[in-house]
C-alpha positions as CSV (number, residue, x, y, z in Angstrom):
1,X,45.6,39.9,-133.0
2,X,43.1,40.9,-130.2
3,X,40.8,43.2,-130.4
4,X,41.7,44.9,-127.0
5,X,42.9,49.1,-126.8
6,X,46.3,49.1,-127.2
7,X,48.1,49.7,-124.2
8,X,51.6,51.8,-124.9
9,X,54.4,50.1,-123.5
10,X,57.4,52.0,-121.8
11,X,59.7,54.2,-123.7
12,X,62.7,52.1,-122.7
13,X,61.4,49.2,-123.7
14,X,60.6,50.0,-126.9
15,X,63.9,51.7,-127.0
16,X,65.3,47.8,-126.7
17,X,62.9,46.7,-129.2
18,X,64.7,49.1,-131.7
19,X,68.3,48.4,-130.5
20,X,67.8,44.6,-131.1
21,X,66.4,46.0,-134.5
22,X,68.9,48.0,-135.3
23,X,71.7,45.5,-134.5
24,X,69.9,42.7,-136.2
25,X,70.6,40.8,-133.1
26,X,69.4,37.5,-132.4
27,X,66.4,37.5,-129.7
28,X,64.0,35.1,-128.2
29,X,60.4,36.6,-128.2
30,X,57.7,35.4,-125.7
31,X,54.3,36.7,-126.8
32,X,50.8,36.6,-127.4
33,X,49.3,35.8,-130.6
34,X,45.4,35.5,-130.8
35,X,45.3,34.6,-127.0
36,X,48.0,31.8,-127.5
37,X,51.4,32.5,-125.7
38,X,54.0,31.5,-127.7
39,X,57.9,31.8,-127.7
40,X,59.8,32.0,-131.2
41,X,63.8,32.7,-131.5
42,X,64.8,35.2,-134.3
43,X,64.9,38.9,-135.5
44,X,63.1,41.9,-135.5
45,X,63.0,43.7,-138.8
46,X,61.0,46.2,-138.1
47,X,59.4,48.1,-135.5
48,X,56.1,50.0,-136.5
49,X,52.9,52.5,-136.0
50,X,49.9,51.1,-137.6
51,X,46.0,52.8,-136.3
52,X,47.6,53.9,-133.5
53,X,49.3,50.8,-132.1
54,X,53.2,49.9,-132.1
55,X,54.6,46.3,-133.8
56,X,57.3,44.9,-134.4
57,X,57.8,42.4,-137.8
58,X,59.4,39.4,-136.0
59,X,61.3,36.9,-138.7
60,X,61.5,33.5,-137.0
61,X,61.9,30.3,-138.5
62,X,58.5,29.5,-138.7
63,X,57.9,32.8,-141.1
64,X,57.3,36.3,-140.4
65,X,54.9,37.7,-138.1
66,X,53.4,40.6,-137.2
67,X,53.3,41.9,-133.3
68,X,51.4,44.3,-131.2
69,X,54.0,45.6,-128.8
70,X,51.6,45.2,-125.5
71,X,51.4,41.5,-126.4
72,X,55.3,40.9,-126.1
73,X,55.2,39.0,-122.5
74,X,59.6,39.0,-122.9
75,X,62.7,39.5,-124.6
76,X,66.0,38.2,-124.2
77,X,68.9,38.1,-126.1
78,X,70.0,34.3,-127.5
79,X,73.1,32.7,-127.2
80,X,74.5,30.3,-129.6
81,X,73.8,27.9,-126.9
82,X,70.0,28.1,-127.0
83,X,69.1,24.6,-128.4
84,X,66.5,26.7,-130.7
């Protein structure tokens, strides 16, 4: 995770990030992790306050991780025809 101040992302945004928690729905993720951009298909099981910051705990494939809000770059809703 970087280091940066947390920038608060907009209330219906995160709104959408609960939703797709709620509903155990299916997303594909772009974000930032340590500088990388990256782009994982899965869930979110969670969405969080930690030290004043927002995450979300994204289950992909590849394991869970852990995700400062202001480093999601998109989400989308997958389709069982993503190749992923």
């Amino acid at each position: 995770m970087t280091a940066d101040r947390y920038q608060p992302i907009s209330c219906d945004y995160h709104d959408q990030l609960e939703e797709a928690a709620l509903h155990r729905k299916q997303i594909e993720l772009e974000f930032e992790l340590e500088g990388v951009p990256q782009k994982e298909r899965g869930t979110i099981a969670d969405v969080f306050t930690r030290q004043g910051a927002e995450f979300v705990k994204f289950v992909a494939p590849s394991g869970p991780v852990e995700i400062r809000l202001d480093q999601i770059i998109s989400m989308r809703e997958a389709t069982e025809r993503d190749p992923r």
